[in-house]
C-alpha positions in Angstrom: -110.5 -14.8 -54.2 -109.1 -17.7 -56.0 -108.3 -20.8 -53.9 -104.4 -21.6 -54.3 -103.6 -25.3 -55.8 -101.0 -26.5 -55.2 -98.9 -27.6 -58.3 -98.1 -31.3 -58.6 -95.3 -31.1 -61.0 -92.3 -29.7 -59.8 -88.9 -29.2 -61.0 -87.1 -30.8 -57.9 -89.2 -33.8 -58.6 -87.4 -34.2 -62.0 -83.8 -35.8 -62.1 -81.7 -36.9 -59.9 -78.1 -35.8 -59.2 -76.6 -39.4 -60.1 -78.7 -39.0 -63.3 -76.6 -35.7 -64.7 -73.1 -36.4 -65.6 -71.0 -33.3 -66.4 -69.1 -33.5 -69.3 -65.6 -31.7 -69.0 -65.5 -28.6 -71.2 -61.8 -28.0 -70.5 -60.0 -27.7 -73.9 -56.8 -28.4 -73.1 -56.5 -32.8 -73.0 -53.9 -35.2 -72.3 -52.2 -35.2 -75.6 -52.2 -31.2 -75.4 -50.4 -31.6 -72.5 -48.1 -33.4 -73.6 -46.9 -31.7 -77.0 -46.4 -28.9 -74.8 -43.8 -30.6 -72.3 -42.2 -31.7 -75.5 -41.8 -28.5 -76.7 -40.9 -26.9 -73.3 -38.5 -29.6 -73.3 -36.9 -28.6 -76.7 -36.9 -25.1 -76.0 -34.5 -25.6 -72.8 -32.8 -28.2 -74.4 -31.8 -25.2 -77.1 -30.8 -23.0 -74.4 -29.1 -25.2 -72.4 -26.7 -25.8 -75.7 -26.6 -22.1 -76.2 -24.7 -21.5 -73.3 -21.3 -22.2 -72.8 -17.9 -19.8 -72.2 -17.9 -16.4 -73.6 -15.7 -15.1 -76.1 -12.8 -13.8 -74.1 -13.0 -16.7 -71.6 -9.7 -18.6 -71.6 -10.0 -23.3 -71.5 -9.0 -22.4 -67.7 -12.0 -19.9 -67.1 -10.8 -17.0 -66.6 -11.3 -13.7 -68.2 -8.5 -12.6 -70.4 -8.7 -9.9 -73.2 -6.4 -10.8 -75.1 -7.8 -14.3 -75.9 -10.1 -15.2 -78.1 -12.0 -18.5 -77.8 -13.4 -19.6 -81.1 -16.3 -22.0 -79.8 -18.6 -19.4 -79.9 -19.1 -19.8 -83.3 -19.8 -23.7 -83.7 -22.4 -25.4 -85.1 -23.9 -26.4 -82.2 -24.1 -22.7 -80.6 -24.9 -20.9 -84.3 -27.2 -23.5 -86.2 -28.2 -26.6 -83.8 -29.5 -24.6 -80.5 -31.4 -21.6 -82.4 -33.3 -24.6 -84.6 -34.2 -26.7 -81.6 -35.6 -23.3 -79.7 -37.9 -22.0 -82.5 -39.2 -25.8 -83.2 -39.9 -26.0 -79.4 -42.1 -22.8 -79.7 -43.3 -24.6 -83.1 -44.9 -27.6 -81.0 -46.0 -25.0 -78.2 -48.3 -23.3 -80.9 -49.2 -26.7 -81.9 -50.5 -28.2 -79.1 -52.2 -25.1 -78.0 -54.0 -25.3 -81.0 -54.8 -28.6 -81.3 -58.3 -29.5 -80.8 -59.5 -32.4 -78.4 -61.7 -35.2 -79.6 -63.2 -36.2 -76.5 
């Protein structure tokens, strides 16, 4: 039978923990982060001037059928809100996509 040696390289010999440093392989950085507060941001921002009193909502706030309240068809409701929401989803698809450089 063969005499067992005993090995005098081993692995826990090698490296130290202080001598590995982990790199972070998160995707995501700080500037990703960012663009997509920005465009959260810009998507409330478009829903918050979306809203506003409905159609058949009298200046006093109540509901009257009779009246018909024109504001729901300014620029601001129509043209400015619907822009700011789709570029807010714009910079969302953006900054997920984004690659970090670190």
């Amino acid at each position: 039978m063969a005499k067992k040696t005993k090995n005098k390289y081993s692995a826990d010999q090698f490296g130290t923990p202080s001598e590995s440093v982990e790199k972070n392989n998160f995707y995501f950085g700080g500037k990703n982060f960012k663009l997509m507060l920005i465009g959260l941001g810009m998507i409330v921002l478009g829903f918050v001037l979306m809203m506003g009193p409905d159609a058949n909502t009298t200046p006093e706030g109540k509901f009257d059928p009779n009246y018909w309240n024109n504001d729901i068809f300014s620029f601001r409701r129509i043209r400015l809100a619907p822009i700011l929401v789709i570029a807010g989803f714009v910079v969302q698809i953006f900054a997920i996509l984004k690659r970090n450089k670190d």
